[in-house]
C-alpha positions as CSV (number, residue, x, y, z in Angstrom):
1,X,80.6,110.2,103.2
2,X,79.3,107.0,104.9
3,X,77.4,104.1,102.5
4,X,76.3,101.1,102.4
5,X,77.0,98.4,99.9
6,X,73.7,96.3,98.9
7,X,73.6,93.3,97.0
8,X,69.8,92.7,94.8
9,X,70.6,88.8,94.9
10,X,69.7,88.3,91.3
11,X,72.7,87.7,89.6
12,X,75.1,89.3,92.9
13,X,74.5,92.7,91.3
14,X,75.4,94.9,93.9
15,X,75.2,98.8,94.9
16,X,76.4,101.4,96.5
17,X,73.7,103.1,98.6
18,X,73.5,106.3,101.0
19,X,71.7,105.0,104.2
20,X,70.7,108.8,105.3
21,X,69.3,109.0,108.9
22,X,69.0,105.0,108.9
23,X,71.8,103.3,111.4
24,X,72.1,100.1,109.6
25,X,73.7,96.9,110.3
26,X,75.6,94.2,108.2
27,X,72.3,91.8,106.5
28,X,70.0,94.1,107.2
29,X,67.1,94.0,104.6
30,X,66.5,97.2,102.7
31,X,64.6,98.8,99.6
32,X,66.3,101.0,97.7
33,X,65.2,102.5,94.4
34,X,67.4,100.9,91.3
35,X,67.4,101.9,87.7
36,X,64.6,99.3,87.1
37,X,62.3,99.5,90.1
38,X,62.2,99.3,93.5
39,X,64.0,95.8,94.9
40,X,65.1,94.7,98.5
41,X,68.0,93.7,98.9
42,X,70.5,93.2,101.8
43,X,73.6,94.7,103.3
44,X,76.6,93.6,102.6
45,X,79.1,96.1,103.6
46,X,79.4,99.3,105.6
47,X,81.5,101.7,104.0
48,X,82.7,104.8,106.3
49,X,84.1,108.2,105.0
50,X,83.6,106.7,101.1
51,X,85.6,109.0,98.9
52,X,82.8,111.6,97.7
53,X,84.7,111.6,94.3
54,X,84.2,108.0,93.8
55,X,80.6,107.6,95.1
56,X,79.6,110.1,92.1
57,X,81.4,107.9,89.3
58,X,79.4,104.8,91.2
59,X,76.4,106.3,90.8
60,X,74.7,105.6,94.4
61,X,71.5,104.7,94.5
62,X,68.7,106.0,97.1
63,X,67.8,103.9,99.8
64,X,64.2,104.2,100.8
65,X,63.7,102.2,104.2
66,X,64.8,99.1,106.2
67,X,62.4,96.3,104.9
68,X,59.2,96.0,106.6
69,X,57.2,92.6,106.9
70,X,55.3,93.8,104.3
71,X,58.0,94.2,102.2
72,X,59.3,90.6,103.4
73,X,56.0,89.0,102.9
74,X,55.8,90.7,98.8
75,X,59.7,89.6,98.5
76,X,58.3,85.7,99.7
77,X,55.2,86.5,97.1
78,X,58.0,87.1,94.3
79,X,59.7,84.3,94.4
80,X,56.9,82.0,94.4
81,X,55.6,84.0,91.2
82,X,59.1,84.0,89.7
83,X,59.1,79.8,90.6
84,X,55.4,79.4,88.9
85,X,56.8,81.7,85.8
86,X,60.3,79.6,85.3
87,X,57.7,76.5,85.2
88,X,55.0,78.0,82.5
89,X,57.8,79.8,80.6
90,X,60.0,76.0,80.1
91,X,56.5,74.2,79.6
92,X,55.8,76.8,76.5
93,X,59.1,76.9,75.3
94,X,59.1,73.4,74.8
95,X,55.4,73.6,73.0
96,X,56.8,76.4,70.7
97,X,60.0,74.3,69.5
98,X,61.9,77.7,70.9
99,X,65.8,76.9,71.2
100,X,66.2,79.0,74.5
101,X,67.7,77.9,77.6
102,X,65.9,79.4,80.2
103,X,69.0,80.7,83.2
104,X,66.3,82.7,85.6
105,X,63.6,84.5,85.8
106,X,63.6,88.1,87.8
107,X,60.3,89.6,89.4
108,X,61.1,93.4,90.0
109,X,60.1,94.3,93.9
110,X,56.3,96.0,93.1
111,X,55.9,92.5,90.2
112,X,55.4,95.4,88.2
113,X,57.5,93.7,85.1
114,X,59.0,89.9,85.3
115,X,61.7,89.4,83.3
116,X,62.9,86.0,82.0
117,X,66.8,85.6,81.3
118,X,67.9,83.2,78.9
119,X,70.6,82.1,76.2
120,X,70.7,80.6,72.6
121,X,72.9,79.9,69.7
122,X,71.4,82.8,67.8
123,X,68.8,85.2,67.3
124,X,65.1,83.7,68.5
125,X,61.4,84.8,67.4
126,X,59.8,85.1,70.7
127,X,57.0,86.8,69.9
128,X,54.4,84.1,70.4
129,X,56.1,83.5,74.0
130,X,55.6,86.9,75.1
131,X,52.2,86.7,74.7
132,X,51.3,83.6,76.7
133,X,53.3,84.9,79.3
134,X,51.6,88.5,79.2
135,X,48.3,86.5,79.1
136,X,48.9,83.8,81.7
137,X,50.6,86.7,84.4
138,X,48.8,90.4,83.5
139,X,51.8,92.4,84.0
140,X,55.1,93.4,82.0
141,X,57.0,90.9,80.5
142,X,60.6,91.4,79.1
143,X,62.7,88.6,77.7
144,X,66.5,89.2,77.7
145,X,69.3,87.4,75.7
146,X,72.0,87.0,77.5
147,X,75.8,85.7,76.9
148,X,77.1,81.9,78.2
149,X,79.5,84.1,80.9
150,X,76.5,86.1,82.1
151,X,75.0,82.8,82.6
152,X,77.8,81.2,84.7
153,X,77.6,84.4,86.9
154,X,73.3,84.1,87.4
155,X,73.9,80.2,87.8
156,X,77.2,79.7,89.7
157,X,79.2,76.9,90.5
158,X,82.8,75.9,91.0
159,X,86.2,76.6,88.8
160,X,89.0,74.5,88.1
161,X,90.5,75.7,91.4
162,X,87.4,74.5,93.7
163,X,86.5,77.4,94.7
164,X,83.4,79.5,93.6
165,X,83.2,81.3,90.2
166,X,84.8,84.8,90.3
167,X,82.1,86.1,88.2
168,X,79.1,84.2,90.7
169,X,81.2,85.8,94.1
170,X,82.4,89.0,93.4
171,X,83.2,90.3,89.4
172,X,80.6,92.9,88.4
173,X,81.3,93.7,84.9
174,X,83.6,91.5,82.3
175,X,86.2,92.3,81.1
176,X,87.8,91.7,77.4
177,X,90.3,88.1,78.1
178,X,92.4,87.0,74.9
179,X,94.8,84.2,74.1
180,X,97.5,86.6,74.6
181,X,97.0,86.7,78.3
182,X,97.6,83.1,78.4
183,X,100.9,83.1,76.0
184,X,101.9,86.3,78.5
185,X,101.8,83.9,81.7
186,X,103.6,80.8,79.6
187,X,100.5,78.8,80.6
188,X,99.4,76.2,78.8
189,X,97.2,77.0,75.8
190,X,94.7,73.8,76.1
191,X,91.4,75.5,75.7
192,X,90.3,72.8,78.5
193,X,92.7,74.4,81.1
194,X,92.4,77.8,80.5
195,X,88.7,78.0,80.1
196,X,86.0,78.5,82.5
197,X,82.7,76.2,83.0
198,X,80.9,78.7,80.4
199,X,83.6,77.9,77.5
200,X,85.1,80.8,77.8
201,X,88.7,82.0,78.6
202,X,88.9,82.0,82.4
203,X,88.6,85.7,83.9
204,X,91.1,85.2,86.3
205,X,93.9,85.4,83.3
206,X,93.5,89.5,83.5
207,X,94.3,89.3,87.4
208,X,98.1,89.3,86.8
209,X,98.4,90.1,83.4
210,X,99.8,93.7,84.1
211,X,102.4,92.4,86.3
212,X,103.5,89.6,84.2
213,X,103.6,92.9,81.6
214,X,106.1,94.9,83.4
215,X,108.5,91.8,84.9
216,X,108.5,91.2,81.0
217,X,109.6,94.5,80.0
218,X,113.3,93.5,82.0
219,X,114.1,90.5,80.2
220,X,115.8,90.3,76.9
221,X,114.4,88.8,73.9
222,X,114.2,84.8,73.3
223,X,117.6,83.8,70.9
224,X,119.4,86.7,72.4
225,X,123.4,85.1,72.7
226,X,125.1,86.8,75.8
227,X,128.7,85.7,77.4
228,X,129.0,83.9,80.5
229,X,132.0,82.5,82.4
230,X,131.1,78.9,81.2
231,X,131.0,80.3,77.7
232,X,128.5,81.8,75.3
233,X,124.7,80.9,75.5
234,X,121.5,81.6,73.6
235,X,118.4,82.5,75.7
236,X,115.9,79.7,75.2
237,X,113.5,80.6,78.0
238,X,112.6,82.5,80.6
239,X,110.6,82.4,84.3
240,X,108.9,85.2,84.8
241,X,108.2,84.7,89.0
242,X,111.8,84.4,89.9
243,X,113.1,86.6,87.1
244,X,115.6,84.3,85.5
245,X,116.6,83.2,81.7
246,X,117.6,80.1,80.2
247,X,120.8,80.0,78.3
248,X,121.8,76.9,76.2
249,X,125.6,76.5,75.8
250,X,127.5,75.6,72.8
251,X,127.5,72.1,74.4
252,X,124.0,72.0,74.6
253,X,124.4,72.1,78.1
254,X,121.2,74.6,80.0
255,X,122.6,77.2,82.4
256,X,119.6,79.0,84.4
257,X,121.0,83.0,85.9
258,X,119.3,85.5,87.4
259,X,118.3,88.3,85.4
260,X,120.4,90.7,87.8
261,X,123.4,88.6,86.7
262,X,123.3,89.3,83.6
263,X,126.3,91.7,81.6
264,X,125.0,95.8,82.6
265,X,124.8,96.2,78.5
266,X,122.1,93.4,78.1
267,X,120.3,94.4,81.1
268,X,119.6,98.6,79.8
269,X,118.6,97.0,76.4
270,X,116.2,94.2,78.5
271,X,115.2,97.7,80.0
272,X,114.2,99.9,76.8
């Protein structure tokens, strides 16, 4: 099964598409029907002999045509509507004392809704804001509350690393990131170097967090007292890369082994 992976542009929400009779190219403009609308977006990927299994759990969307200038010219018409909307919509907020933090506004394909994105530290009546925006633009207007993450993601910028937010480049959905993850990795547990621009723990602590799981699962429990040739040690710490523990000796002394070094007895119970 061949498709075609499409990214909307608003927020880098992306979709799996089936091109039909079309023989498209890599950014290539297209319109394609989404769960809210028609939008145009462009090609981002060409993906050959897709699993037919996976492309029904991802829900592929249909593709209609490659853009026309038409469709170009109403896509250049939307974004100067969404620009004149972000302006009105901050110039009211501000008259109504509102607490929001407009991220983006979003004009579907056909302007047939606009919706306005934005955050705040709790629940807002915008009531009085809907209807100067329904009055000032004649269309449908929906505001939607979204979290600080989701707002890194529409906004972008750059990590801690230097590069460009996982959640701005490529992450589609979030997933749940504890403490735990952290403690898992022996990182450091500084809330300013394990979280991201939004405040949040940094998404990148799931990548390896399964792997840091199972090297765990071989190494024996901190305090454990094994025998060496240079005498008896307690395990004081471990390094999970090079699979190693940390013995201190009765003199205080710090011995580092290699897990596979250890007696066969202390390696099965590591094991269990």
């Amino acid at each position: 099964m061949n498709l075609v992976k499409i990214c909307l542009g608003c927020g880098n929400k992306c979709r799996l598409a089936d091109p039909g009779d079309l023989e498209l190219h890599l950014q290539d403009r297209v319109v394609l029907e989404n769960d809210d609308g028609l939008r145009l977006g462009r090609v981002v990927a060409i993906l050959p002999d897709f699993d037919p299994q996976l492309a029904r759990a991802a829900q592929v969307k249909t593709l209609l045509r490659r853009a026309t200038p038409e469709d170009l010219a109403q896509e250049e018409k939307n974004r100067l509507l969404e620009q004149r909307a972000h302006e009105f919509c901050q110039r009211r907020t501000q008259t109504l004392h509102l607490p929001i933090y407009l991220v983006e506004v979003d004009c579907l394909f056909d302007a047939s809704k606009i919706i306005f994105y934005f955050t705040a530290p709790g629940r807002v009546d915008f009531r009085e804001l809907v209807k100067d925006l329904v009055q000032e633009f004649r269309t449908r207007i929906e505001l939607r509350q979204i979290g600080v993450r989701h707002r890194a993601k529409m906004v972008g910028g750059l990590g801690i690393c230097g590069r460009g937010l996982c959640c701005a480049q490529f992450i589609q959905d979030f997933e749940p990131v504890s403490v735990r993850m952290a403690k898992e990795q022996q990182l450091s547990l500084n809330p300013n170097k394990i979280s991201g621009i939004c405040g949040r723990l940094m998404c990148c602590l799931t990548y390896e967090y399964a792997s840091y799981q199972e090297i765990r699962r071989n190494l024996p429990r901190l305090g454990k007292r094994i025998a060496t040739p240079e005498g008896e040690g307690k395990i004081v710490r471990y390094n999970l890369i090079r699979e190693t523990v940390t013995l201190e000796l009765e003199d205080k002394r710090e011995l580092e082994i290699p897990l596979s070094q250890l007696p066969m007895g202390y390696q099965e119970e590591a094991g269990q």
